[in-house]
C-alpha positions in Angstrom: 0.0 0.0 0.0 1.9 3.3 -1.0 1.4 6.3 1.2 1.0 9.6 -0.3 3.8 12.3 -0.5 3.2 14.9 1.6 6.6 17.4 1.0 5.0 18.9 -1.5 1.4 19.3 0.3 2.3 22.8 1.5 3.0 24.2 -1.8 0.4 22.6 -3.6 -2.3 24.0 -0.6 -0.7 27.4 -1.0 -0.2 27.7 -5.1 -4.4 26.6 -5.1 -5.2 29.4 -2.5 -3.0 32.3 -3.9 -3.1 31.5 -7.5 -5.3 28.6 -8.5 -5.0 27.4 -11.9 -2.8 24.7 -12.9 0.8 24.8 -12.7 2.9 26.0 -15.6 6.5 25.0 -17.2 9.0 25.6 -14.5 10.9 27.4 -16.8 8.7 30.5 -16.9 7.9 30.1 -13.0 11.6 30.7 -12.8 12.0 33.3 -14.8 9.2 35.1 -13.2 11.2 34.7 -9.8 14.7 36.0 -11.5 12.4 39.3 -13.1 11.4 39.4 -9.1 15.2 39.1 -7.7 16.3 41.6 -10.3 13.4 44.6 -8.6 14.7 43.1 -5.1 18.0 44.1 -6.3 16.7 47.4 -7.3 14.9 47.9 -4.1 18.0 47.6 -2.3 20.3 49.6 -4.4 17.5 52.4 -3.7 17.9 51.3 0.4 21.6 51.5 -0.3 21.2 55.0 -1.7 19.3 56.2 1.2 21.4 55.2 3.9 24.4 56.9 2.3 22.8 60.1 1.7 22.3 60.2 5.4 25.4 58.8 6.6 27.7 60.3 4.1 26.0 63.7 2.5 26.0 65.7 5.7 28.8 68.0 4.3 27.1 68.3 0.6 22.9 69.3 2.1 21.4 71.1 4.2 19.8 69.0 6.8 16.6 69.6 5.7 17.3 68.5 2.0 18.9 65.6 2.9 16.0 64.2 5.2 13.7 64.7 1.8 16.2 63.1 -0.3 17.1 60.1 2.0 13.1 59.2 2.3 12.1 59.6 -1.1 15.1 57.3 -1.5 14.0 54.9 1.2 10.3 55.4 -0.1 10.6 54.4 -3.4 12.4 51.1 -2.3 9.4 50.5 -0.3 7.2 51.0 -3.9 9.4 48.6 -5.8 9.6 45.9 -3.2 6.4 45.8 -2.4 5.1 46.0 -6.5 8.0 43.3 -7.4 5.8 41.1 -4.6 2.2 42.0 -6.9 4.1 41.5 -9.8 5.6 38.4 -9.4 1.9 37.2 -7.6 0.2 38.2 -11.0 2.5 37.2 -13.7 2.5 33.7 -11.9 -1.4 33.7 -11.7 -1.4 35.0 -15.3 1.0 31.7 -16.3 -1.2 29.6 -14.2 -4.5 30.8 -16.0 -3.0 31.4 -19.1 -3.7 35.2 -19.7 -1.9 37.4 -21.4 0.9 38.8 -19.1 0.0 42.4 -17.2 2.2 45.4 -18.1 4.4 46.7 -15.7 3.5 49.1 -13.5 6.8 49.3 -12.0 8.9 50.7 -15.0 6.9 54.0 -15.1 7.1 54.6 -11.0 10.7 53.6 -10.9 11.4 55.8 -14.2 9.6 59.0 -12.9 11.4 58.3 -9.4 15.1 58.3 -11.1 14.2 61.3 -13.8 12.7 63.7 -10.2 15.9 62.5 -8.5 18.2 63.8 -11.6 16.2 66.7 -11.9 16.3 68.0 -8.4 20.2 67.3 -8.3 20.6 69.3 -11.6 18.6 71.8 -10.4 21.0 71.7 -7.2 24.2 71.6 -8.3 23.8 73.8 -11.3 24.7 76.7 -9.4 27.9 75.3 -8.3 28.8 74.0 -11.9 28.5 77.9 -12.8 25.4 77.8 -14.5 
């Protein structure tokens, strides 16, 4: 009498309750998990960024300045990381359902975020290039 295989009871009971569907080729399932690791990555460069605005800029802003540029910094690493999470959740219930893939909505927050960022540091150093 064979027993059933429980290991993989826990993700089974959790892919059916999140996702549903049925399960698609691994090979886009892990691709869907690198796109994820590659926004992580992004996420924590952004982290990165913010911490050494604060620990290092102290010389280059005013106080003031650097608070708003440390937690816009630290804020839009919160965005990504927590719209890599959604992503990932919906390209993989997309896959499981067979749907077309959604668009991004990451690329336009992240590319607004990084083109205010370059703005407002142009518009802060421009004096001091002798503009």
């Amino acid at each position: 009498m064979s027993t059933p295989d429980h290991r993989n009871l826990p993700r089974k009971t959790l892919s059916l309750s999140l996702l549903g569907g049925e399960e698609p080729d691994p090979r886009f399932t892990l691709a869907n998990e690198r796109t994820f690791l590659a926004w992580i990555r992004t996420a924590l460069a952004l982290l990165g960024g913010g911490i050494a605005v604060e620990t290092f800029a102290s010389q280059a802003f005013e106080p003031l300045l650097r608070l708003i540029i440390t937690l816009s910094l630290l804020s839009l690493s919160i965005l990504v990381s927590v719209g890599a999470c959604l992503r990932w959740l919906s390209v993989e219930r997309a896959l499981r359902h067979r749907h077309a893939l959604p668009l991004p909505g990451l690329v336009p927050l992240l590319a607004l975020g990084c083109c205010m960022a370059a703005l407002i540091m142009i518009g802060l150093f421009w004096p001091r290039w002798g503009g």
